[in-house]
C-alpha positions as semicolon CSV with decimal commas, in nm:
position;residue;x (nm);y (nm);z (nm)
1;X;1,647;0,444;-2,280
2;X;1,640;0,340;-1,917
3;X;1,233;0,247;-2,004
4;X;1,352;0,083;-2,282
5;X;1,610;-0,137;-2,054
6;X;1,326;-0,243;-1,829
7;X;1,045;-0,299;-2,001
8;X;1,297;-0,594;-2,171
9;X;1,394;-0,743;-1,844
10;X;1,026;-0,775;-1,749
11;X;0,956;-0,951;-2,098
12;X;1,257;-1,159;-2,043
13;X;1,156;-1,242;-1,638
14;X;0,862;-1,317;-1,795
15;X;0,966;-1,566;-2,092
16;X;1,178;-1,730;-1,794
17;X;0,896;-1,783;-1,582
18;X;0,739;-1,957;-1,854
19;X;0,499;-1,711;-2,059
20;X;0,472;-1,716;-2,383
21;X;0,552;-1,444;-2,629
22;X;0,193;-1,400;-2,879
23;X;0,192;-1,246;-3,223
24;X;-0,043;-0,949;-3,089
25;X;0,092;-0,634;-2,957
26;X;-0,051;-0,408;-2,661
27;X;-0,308;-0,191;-2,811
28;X;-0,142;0,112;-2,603
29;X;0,208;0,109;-2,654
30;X;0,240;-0,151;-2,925
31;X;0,485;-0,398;-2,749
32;X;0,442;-0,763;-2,783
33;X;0,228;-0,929;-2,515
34;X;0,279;-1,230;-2,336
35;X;0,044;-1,527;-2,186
36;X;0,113;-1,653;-1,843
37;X;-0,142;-1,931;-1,767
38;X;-0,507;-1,747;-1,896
39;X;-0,369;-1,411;-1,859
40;X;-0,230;-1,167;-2,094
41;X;0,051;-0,927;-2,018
42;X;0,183;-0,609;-2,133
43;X;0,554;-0,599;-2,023
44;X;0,547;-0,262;-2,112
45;X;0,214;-0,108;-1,951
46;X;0,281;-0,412;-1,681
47;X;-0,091;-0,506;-1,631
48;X;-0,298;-0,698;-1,769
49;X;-0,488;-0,700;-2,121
50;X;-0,782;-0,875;-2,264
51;X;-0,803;-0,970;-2,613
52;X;-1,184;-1,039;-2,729
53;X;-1,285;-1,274;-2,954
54;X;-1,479;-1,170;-3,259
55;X;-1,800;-1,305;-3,086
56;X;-1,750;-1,163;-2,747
57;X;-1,893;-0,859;-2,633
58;X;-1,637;-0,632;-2,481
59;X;-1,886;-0,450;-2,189
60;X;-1,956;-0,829;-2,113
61;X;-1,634;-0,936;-2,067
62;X;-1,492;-0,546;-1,889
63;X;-1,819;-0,664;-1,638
64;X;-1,742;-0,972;-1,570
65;X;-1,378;-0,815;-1,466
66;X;-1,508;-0,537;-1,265
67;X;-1,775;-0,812;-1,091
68;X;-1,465;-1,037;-0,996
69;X;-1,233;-0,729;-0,834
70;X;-1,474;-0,597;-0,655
71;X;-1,600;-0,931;-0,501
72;X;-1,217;-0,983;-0,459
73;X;-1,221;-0,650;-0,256
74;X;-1,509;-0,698;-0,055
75;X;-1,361;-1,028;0,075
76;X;-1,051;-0,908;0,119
77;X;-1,217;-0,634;0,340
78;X;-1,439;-0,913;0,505
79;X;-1,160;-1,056;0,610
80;X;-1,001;-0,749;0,767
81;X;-1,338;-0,654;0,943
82;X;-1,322;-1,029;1,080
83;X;-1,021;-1,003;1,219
84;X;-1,061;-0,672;1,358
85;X;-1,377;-0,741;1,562
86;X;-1,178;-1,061;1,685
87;X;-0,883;-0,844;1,811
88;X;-1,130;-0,564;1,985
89;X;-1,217;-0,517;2,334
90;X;-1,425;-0,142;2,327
91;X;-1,762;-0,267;2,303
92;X;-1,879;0,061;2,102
93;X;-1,558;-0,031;1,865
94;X;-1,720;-0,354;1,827
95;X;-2,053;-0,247;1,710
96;X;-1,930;-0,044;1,481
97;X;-1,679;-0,294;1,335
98;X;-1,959;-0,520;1,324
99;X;-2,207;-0,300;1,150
100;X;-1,959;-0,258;0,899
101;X;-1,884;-0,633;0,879
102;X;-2,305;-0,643;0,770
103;X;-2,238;-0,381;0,523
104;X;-1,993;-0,560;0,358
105;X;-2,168;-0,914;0,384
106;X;-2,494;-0,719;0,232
107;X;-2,258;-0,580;-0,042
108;X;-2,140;-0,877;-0,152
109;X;-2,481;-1,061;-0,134
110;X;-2,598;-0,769;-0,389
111;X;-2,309;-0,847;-0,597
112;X;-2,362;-1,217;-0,617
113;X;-2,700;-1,132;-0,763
114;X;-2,582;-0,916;-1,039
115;X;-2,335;-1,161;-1,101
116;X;-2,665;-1,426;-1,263
């Protein structure tokens, strides 16, 4: 009952925050979903769900996702290896940081070309 209790405050901190309630249901628990901007919501599951069009193929579109997290990650992690190699003062700790900063920057280079 508890689940019950807070699954309905998310769908109602939801409608209050502006998303819209949609006709469909989430294909894993069957609980309406909601639209916040372009993305759709279980308030059940909490995360997110895609609903395909009839012409859309579903590996192109569950691609497309995976391409955007993990450029999402590798930035992120860019970022980190940035800041760490800005903070360091063990040279060794340094070249190591920054062979790892090339790793990444080569990872995401690879990525951008999968991405055409």
């Amino acid at each position: 009952m508890k689940d019950d209790t807070h699954h309905l405050d998310k769908a109602v901190e939801l409608l209050r925050s502006g998303a819209t309630m949609l006709g469909q249901a989430c294909p894993a628990c069957g609980t309406p979903l909601f639209k916040i901007g372009e993305q759709v919501m279980c308030a059940k599951c909490n995360r997110r769900v895609v609903i395909l069009k009839a012409t859309e193929d579903e590996s192109k579109v569950f691609r497309g996702q995976t391409l955007a997290t993990t450029e999402h990650t590798l930035l992120v992690k860019i970022d980190e290896a940035q800041s760490a190699i800005e903070k360091e003062q063990d040279p060794t700790k340094i070249a190591q940081l920054t062979q790892s900063l090339s790793n990444l920057l080569s990872a995401l280079e690879r990525l951008k070309k999968v991405d055409r």
